[in-house]
Residue frames relative to the residue before (quaternion, step in Angstrom):
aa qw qx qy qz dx dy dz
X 1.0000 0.0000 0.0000 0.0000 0.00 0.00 0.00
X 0.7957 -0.2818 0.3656 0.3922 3.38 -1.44 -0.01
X 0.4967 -0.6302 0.5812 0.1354 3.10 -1.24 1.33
X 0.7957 0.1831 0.1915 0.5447 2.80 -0.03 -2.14
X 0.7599 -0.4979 0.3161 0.2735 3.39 -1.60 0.69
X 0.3844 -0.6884 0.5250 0.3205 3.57 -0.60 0.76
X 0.6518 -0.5397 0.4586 0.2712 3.19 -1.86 0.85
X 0.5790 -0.3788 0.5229 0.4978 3.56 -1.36 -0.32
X 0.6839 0.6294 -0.0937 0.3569 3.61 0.60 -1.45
X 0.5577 0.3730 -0.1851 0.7181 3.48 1.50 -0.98
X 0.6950 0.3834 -0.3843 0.4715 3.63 0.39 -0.20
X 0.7043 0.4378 -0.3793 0.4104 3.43 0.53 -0.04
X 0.6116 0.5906 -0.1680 0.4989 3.31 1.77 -0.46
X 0.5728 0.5250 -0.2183 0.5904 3.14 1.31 -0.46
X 0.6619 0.5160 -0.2542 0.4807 3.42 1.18 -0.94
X 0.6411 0.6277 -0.1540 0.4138 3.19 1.04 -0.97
X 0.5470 0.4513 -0.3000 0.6380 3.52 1.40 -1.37
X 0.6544 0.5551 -0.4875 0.1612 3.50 0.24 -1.15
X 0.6662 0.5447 -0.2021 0.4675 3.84 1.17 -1.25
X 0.7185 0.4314 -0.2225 0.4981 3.68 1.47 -0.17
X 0.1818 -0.8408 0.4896 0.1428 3.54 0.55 1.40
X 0.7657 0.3815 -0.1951 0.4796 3.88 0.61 -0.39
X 0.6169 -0.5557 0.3096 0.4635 3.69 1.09 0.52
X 0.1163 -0.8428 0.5013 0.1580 3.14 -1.22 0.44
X 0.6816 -0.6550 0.2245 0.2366 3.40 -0.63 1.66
X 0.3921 -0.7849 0.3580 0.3195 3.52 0.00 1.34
X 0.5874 0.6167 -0.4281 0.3023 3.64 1.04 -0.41
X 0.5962 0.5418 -0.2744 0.5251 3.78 1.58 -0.73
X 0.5349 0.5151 -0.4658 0.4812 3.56 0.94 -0.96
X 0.8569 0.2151 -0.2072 0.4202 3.75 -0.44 -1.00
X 0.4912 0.2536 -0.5944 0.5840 3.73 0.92 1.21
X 0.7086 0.3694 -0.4741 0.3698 3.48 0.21 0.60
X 0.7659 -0.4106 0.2104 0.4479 3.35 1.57 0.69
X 0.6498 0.5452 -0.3869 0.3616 3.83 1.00 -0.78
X 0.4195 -0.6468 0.5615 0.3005 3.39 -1.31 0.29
X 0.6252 -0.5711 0.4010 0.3495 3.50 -1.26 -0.20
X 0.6724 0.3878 -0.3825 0.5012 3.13 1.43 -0.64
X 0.4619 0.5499 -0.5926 0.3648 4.05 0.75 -0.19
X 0.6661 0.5505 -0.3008 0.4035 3.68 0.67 -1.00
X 0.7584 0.3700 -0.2313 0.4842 3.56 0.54 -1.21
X 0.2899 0.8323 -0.2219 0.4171 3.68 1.44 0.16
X 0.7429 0.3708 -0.0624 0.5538 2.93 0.73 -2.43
X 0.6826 0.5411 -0.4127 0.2663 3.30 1.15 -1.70
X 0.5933 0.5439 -0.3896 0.4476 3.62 1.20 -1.69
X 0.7904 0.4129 -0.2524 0.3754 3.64 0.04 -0.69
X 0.1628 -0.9124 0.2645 0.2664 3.51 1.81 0.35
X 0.1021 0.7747 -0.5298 0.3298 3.43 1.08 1.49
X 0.7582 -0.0121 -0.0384 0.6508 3.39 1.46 -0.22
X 0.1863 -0.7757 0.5837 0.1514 3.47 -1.49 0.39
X 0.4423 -0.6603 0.5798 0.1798 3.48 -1.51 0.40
X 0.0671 0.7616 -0.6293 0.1398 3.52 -0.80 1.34
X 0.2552 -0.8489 0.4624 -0.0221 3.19 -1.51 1.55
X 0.1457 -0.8040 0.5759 -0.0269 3.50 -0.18 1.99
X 0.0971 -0.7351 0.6526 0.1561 3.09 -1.42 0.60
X 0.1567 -0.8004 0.5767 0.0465 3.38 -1.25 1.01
X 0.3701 -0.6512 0.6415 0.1659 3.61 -1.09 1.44
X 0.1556 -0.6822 0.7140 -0.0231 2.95 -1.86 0.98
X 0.6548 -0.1714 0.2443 0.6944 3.79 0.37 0.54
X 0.9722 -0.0143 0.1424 0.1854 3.49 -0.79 -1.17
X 0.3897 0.7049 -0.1203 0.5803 2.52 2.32 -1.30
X 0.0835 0.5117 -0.8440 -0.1371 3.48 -2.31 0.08
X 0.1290 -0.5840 0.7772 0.1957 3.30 -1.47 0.74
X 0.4264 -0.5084 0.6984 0.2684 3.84 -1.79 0.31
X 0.1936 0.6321 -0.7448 -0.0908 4.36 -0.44 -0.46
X 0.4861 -0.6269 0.6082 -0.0267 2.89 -1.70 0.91
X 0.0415 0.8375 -0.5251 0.1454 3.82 0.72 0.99
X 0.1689 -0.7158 0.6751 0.0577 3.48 -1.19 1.55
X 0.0216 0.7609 -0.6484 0.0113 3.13 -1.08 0.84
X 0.5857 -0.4586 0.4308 0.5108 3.30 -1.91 1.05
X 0.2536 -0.5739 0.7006 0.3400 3.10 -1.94 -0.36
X 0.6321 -0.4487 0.2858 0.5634 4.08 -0.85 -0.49
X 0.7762 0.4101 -0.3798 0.2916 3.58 0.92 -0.53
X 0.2303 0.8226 -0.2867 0.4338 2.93 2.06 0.53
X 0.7518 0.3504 -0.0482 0.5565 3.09 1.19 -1.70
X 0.5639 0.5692 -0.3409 0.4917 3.51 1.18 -0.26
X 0.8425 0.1231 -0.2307 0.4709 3.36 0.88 -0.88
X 0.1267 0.5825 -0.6185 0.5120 3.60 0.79 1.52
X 0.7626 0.4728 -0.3054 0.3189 3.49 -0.07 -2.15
X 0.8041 0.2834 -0.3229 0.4109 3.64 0.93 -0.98
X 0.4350 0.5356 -0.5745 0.4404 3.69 0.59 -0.11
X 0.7186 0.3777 -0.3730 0.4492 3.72 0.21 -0.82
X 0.6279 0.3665 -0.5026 0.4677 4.20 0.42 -0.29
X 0.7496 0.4831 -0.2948 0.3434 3.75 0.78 -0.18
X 0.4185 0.7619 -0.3193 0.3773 3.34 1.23 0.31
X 0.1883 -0.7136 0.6259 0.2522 3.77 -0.10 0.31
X 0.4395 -0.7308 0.5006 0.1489 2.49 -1.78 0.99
X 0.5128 -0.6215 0.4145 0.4230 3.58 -0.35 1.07
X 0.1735 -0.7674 0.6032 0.1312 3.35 -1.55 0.77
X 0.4534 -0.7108 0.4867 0.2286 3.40 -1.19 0.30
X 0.4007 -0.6398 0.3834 0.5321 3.59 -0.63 0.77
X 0.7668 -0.1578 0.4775 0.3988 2.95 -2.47 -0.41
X 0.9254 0.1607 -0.1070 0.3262 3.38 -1.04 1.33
X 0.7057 0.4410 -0.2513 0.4944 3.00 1.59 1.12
């Protein structure tokens, strides 16, 4: 697991894998803004892994690259979330 403290950024990535039970394709991650190294991060830190499907089209193979959480992925999610203050409301609401 993780040495060192996860990013803001790896948390949001991690969040993301979390909702994507079969990996999510690395080409959507970075149209959704991630970098390669936030990804290659999780993998080194094995908070997430990297798995290679290939899909046929008629004639065609494509390779996709699919990151998925891993459990210590999901382990460290579980504790960032028991650390988290809950937001408070002011006085009088």
């Amino acid at each position: 697991m993780a040495t060192e403290p996860i990013t803001e950024r790896q948390r949001e990535l991690l969040e993301v894998l979390a909702i994507a039970p079969h990996g999510s394709d690395v080409n959507a991650l970075l149209t959704r803004g991630f970098k390669l190294e936030t990804m290659a991060d999780l993998v080194r830190s094995k908070l997430a892994a990297v798995r290679i499907e290939i899909v046929e089209n008629r004639n065609s193979k494509v390779e996709i690259a699919l990151v998925q959480i891993t459990d210590a992925g999901w382990r460290a999610l579980e504790g960032l979330a028991s650390r988290r203050i809950s937001p408070r409301l002011p006085d009088g609401q």
